[in-house]
N, CA, C and O atoms as CSV, one atom per row, in Angstrom:
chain,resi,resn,atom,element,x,y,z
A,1,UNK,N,N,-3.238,-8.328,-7.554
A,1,UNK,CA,C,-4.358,-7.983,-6.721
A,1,UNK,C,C,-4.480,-6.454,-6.708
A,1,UNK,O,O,-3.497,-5.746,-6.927
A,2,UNK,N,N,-5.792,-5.913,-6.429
A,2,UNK,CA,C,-6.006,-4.829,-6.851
A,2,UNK,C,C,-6.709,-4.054,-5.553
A,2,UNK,O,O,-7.758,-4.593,-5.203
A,3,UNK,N,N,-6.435,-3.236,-5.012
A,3,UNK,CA,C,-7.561,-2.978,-3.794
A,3,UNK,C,C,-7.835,-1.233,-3.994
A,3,UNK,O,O,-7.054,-0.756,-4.817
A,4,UNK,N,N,-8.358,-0.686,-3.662
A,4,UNK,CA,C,-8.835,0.558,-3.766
A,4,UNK,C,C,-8.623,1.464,-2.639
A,4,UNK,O,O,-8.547,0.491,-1.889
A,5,UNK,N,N,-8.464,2.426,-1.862
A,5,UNK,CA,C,-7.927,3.001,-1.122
A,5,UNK,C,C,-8.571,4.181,-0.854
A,5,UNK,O,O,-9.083,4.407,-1.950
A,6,UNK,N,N,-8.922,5.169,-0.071
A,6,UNK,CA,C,-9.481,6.667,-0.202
A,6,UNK,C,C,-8.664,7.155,0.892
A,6,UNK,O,O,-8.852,6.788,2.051
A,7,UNK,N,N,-7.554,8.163,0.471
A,7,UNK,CA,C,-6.727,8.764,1.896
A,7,UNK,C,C,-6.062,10.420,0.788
A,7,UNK,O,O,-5.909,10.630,-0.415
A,8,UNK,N,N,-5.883,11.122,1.887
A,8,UNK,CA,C,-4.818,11.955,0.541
A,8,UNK,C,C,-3.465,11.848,0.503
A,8,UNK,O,O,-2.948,12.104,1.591
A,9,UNK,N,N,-2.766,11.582,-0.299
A,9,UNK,CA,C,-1.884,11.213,-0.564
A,9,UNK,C,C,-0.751,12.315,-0.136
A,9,UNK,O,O,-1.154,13.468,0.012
A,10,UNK,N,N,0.318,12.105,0.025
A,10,UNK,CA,C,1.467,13.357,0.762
A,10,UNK,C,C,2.236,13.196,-0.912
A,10,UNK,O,O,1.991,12.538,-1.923
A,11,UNK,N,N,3.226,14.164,-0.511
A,11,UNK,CA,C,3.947,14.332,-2.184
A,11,UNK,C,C,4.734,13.265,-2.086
A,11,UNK,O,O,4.925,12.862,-3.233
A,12,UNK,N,N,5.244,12.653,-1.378
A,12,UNK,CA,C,5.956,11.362,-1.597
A,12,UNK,C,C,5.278,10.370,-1.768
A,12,UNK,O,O,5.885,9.309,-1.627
A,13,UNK,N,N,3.749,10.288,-2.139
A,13,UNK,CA,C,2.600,9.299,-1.942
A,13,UNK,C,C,3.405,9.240,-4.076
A,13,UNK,O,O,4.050,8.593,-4.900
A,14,UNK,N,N,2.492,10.725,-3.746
A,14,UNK,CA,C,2.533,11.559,-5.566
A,14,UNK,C,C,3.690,10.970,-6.374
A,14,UNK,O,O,3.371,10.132,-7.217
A,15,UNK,N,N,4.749,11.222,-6.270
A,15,UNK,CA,C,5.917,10.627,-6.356
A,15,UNK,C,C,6.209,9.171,-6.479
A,15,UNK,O,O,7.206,8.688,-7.015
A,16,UNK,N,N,5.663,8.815,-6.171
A,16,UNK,CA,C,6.327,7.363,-6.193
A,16,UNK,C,C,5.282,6.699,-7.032
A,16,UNK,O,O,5.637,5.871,-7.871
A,17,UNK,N,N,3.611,7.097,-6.818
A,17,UNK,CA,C,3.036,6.425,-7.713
A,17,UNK,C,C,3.129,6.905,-9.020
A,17,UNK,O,O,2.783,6.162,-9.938
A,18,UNK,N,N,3.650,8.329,-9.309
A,18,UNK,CA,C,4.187,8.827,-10.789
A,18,UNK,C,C,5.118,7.858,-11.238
A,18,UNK,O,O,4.946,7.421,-12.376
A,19,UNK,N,N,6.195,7.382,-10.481
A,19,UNK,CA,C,7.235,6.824,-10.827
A,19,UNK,C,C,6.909,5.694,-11.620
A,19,UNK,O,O,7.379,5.471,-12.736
A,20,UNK,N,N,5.758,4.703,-10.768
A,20,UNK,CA,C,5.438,3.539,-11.008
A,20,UNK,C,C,4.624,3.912,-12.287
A,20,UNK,O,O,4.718,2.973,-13.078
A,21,UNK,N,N,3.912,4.856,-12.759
A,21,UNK,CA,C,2.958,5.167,-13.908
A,21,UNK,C,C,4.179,5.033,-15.189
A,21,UNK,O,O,4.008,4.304,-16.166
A,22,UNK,N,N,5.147,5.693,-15.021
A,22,UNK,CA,C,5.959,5.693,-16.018
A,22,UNK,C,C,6.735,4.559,-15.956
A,22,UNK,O,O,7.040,4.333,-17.127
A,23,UNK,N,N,7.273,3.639,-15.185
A,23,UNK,CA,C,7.891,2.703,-15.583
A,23,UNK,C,C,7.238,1.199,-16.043
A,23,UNK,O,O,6.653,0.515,-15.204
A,24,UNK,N,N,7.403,0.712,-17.553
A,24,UNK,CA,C,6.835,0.309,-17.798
A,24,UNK,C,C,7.051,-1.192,-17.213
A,24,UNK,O,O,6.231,-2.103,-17.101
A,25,UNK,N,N,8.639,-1.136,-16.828
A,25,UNK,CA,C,9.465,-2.574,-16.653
A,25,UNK,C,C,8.727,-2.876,-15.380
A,25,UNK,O,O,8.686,-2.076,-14.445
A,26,UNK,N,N,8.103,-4.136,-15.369
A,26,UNK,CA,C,8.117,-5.019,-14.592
A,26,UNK,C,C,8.594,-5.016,-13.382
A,26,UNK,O,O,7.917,-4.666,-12.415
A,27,UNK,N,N,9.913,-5.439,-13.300
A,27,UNK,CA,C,10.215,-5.334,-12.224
A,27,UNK,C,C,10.876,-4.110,-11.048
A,27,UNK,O,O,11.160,-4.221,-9.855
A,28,UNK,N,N,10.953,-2.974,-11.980
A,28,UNK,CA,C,10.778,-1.981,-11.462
A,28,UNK,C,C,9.278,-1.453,-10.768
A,28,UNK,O,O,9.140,-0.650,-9.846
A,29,UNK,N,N,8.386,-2.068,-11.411
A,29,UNK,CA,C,6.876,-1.660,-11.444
A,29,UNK,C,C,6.656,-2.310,-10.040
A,29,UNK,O,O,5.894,-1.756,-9.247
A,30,UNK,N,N,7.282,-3.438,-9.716
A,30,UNK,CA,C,7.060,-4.688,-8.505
A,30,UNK,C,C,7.735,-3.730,-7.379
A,30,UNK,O,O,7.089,-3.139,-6.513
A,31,UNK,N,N,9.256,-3.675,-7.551
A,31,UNK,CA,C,10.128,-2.748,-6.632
A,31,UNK,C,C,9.111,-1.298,-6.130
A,31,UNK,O,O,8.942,-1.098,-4.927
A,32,UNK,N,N,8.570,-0.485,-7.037
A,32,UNK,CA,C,7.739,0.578,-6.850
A,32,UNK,C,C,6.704,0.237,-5.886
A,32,UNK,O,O,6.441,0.760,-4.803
A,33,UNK,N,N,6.227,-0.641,-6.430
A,33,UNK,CA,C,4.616,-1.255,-5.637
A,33,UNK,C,C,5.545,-1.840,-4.105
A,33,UNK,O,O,4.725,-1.792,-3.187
A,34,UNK,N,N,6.501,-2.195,-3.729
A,34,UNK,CA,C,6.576,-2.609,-2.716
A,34,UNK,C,C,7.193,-1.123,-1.374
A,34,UNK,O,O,7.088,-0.911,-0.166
A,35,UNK,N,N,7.988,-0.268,-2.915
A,35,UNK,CA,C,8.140,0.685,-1.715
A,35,UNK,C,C,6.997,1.401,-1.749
A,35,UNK,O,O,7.121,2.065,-0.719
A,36,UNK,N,N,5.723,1.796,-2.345
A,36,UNK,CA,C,4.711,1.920,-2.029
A,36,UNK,C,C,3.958,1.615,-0.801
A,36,UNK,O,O,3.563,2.463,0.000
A,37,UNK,N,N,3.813,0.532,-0.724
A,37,UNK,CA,C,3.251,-0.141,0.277
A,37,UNK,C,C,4.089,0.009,1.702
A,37,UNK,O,O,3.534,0.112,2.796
A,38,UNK,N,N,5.577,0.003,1.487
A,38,UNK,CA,C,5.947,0.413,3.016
A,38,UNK,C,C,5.645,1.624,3.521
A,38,UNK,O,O,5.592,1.875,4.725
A,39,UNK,N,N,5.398,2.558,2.442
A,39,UNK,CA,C,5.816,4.206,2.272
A,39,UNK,C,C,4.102,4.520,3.575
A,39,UNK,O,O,3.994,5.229,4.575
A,40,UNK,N,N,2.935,3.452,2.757
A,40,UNK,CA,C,1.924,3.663,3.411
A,40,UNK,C,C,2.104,3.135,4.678
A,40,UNK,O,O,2.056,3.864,5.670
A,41,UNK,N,N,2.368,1.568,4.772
A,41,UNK,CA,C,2.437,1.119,6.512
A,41,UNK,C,C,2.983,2.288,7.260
A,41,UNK,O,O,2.312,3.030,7.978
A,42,UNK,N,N,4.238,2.383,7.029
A,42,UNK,CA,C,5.142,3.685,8.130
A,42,UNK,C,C,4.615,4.642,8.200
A,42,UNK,O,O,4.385,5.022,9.348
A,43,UNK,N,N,4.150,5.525,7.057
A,43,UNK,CA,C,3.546,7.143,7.214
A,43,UNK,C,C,2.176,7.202,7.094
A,43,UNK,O,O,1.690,8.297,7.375
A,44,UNK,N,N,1.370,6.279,6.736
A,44,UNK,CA,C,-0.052,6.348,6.813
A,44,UNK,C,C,-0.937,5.867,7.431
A,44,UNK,O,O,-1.939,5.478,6.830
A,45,UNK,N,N,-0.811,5.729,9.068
A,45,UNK,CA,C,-1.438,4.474,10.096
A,45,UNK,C,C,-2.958,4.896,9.642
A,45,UNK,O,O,-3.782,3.983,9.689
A,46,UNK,N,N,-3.434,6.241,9.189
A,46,UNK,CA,C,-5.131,5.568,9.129
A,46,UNK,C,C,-5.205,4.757,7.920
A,46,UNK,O,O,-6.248,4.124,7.762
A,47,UNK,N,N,-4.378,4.667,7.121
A,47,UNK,CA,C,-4.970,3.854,5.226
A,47,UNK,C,C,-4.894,2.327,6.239
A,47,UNK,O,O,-5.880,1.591,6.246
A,48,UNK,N,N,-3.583,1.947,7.100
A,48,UNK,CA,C,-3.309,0.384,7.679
A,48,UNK,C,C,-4.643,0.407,8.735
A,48,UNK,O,O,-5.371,-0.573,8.894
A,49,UNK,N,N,-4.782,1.393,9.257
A,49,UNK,CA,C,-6.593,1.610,10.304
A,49,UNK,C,C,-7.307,0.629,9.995
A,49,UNK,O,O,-7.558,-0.520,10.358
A,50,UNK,N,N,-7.726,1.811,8.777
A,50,UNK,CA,C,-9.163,0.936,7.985
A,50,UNK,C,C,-8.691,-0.185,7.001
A,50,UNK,O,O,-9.720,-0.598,6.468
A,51,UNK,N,N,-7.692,-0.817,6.551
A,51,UNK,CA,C,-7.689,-2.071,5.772
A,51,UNK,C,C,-7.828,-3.249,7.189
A,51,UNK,O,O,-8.487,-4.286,7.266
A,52,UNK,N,N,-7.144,-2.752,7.949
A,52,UNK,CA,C,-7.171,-3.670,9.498
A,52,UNK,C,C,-8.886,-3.979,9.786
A,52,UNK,O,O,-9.399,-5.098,9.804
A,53,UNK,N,N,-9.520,-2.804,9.978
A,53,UNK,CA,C,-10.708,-2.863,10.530
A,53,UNK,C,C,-11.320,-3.879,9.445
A,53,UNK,O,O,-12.152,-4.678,9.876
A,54,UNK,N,N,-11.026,-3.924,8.227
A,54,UNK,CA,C,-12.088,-4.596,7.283
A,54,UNK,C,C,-11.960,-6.091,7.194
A,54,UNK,O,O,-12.764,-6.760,6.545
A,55,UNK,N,N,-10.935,-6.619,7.856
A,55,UNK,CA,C,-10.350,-8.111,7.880
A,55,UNK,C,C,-11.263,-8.918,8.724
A,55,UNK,O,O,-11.861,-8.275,9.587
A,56,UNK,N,N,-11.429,-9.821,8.678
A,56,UNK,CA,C,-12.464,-11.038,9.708
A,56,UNK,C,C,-11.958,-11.621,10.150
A,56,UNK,O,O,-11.272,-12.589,9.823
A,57,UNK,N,N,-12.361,-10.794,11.681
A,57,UNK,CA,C,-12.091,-10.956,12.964
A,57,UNK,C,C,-12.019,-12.730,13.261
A,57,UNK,O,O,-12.311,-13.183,14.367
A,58,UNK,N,N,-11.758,-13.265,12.559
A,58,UNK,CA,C,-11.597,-14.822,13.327
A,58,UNK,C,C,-10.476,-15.159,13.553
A,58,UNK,O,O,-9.619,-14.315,13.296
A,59,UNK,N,N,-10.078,-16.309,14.034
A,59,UNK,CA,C,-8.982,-16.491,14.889
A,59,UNK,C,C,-8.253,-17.710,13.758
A,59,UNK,O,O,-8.467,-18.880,13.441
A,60,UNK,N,N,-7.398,-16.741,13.449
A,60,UNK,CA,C,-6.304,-17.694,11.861
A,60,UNK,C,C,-5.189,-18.202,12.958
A,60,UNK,O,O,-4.625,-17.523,13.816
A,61,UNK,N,N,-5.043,-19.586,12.675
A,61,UNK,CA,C,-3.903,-20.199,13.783
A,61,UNK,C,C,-2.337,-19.914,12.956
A,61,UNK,O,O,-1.221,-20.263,13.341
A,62,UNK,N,N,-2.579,-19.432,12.156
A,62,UNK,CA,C,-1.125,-18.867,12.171
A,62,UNK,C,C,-0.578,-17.317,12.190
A,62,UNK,O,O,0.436,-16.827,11.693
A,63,UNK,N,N,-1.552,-16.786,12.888
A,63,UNK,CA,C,-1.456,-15.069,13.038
A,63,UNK,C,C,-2.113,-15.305,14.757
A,63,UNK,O,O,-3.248,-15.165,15.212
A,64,UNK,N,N,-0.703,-15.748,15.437
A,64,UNK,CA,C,-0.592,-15.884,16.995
A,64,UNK,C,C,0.547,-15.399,17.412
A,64,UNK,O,O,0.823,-15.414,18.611
């Protein structure tokens, strides 16, 4: 899955997605993409803001 993003990135943003550019392996590429993604939840509450705001607002019975 692919999603698109607009924020500026901090040098540890820089960094890590360099990392992931150069590694070609798989599952390093997976490991990267996941500390990616924490790197944003923890240090980037507006990028989690606006993906939050864009979700539909209905009421999923298993997100209670």
């Amino acid at each position: 899955m692919k999603f698109y993003i607009e924020f500026e990135p901090c040098k540890e943003c820089k960094t890590i997605i360099r990392e992931i550019s150069e590694n070609a392996d798989e599952i390093q590429t997976d490991e990267g993409s996941k500390r990616f993604l924490r790197h944003i939840t923890y240090n980037h509450s507006e990028v989690v803001q606006d993906i939050v705001k864009d979700f539909p607002k209905e009421d999923f019975p298993w997100f209670r």
